[in-house]
C-alpha positions in Angstrom: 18.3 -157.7 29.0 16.1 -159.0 25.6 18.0 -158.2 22.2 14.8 -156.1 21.4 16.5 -153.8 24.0 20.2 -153.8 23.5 19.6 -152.8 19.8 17.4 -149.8 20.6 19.8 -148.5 23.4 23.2 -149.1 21.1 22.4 -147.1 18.4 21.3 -143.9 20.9 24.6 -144.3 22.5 26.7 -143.9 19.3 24.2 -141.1 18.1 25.1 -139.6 21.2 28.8 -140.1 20.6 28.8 -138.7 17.0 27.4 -135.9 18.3 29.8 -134.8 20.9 32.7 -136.0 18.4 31.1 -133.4 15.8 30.4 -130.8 18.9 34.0 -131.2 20.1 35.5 -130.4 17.1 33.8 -127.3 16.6 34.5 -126.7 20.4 37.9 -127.0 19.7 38.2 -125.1 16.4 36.3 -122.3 18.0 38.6 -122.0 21.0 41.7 -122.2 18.8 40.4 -119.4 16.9 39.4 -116.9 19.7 43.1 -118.1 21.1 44.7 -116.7 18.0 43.0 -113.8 18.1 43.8 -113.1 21.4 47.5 -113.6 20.4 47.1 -111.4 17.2 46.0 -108.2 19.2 48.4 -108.8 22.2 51.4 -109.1 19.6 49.5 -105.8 18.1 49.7 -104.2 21.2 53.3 -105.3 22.2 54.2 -104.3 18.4 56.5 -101.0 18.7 54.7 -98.8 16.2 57.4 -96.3 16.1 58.6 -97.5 12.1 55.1 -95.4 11.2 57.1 -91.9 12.2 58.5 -91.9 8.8 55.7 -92.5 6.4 53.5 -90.4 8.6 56.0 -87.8 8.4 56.4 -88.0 4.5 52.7 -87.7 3.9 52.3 -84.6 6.0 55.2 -83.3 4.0 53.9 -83.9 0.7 50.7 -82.9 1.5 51.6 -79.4 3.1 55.2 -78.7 2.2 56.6 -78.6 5.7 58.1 -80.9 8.1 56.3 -82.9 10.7 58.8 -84.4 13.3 57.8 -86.7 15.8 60.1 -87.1 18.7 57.7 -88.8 21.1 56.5 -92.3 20.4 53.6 -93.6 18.6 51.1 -96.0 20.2 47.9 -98.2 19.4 45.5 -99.6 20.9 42.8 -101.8 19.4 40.4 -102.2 22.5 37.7 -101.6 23.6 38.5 -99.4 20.5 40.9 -98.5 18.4 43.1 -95.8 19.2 46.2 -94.5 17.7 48.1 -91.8 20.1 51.6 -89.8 19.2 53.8 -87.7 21.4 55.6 -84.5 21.4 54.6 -83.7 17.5 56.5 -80.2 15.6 55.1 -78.5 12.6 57.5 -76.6 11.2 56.7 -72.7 11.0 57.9 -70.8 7.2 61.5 -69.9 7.1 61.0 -66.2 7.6 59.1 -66.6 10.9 60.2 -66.3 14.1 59.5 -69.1 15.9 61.0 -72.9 14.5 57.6 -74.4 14.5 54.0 -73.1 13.5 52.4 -75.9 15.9 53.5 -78.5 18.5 52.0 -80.6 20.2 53.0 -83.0 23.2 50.0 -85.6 22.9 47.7 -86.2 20.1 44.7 -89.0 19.8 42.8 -90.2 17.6 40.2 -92.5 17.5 39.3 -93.4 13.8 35.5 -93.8 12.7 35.6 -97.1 11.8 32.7 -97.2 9.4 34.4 -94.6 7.0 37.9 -96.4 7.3 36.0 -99.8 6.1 35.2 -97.2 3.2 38.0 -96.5 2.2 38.1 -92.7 4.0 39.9 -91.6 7.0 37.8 -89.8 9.3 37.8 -89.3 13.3 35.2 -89.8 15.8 37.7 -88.1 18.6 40.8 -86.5 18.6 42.1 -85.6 21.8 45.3 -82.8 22.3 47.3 -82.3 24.9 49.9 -79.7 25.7 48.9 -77.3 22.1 50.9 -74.4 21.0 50.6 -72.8 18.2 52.3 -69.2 16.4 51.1 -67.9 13.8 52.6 -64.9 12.1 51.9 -62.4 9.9 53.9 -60.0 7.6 53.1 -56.8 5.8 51.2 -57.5 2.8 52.0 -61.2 2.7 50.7 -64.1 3.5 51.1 -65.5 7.2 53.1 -68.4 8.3 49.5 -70.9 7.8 49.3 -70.7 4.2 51.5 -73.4 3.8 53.6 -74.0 0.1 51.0 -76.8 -0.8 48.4 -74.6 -0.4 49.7 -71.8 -2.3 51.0 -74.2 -5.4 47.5 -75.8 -5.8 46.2 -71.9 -5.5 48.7 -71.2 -8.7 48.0 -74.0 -10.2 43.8 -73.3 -10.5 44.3 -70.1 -11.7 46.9 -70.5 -14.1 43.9 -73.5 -15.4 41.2 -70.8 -15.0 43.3 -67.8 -17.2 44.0 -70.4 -20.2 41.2 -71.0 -22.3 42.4 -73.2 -24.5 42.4 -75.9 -21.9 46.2 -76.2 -22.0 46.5 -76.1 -18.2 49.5 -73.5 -18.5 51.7 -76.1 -20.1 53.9 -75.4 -23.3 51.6 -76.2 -26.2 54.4 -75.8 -28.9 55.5 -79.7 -29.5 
């Protein structure tokens, strides 16, 4: 071999070795990555998502003024797409009615439109039901059993702030 040779030839070889180095590394980084994601959604999936029942629960309540019991379990499922299902769901029905519960329900799912939730808004693509019933009740010259107390507050509460002119909102002026 010359030395015109062995000079040309080294400095190839450890180009060639920086290179893999550098394309290792990424190799590497890249497959720990995709292995902790693969970890993140199988803990997700193995994750018993039954603590949600209360919160859930609580919202519904606030937001209608009845109960919302779920006896079933809640699952979710991130792929191919998310998917969040709950079993054997009660509404509860108004206290004069006859029936306990306005609706139940033994399997609900929902599969969230996941441009709108990156918004900020919750919104549904699907929502699949299984097993529905529903009663709803009527009395003479009432309301039935589906205007809920929520409703029926909020209903009070815009026309009491449509009657009062003065922009008080039906509070106590007098300080």
């Amino acid at each position: 071999m010359s030395p015109s040779q062995d000079k040309t030839s080294q400095p190839k070889s450890v180009q060639h070795r920086v290179g893999t180095t550098a394309g290792n590394a990424l190799f590497r980084t890249l497959a720990g990555l995709a292995a902790l994601l693969v970890l993140v959604v199988l803990a997700l999936q193995l994750v018993s998502w039954n603590f949600l029942k209360g919160p859930i629960s609580e919202r519904v309540r606030t937001a209608t003024g009845r109960e919302l019991v779920i006896s079933g379990d809640i699952s979710v499922n991130l792929l191919p797409r998310p998917q969040i299902t709950l079993y054997d769901l009660s509404f509860a029905n108004a206290g004069w009615a006859q029936t306990p519960d306005m609706v139940s329900v033994r399997r609900v799912q929902l599969t969230p439109a996941l441009g709108e939730l990156f918004a900020g808004d919750l919104a549904f693509d699907h929502v699949d039901i299984n097993g529905l019933a529903v009663n709803l009740e009527n009395r003479d010259q009432q309301s039935g059993n589906w205007r809920l107390p929520a409703m029926t507050r909020a209903e009070q509460q815009g026309a009491a702030g449509d009657a009062d002119p003065a922009g008080a909102g039906g509070q106590d002026s007098a300080a």
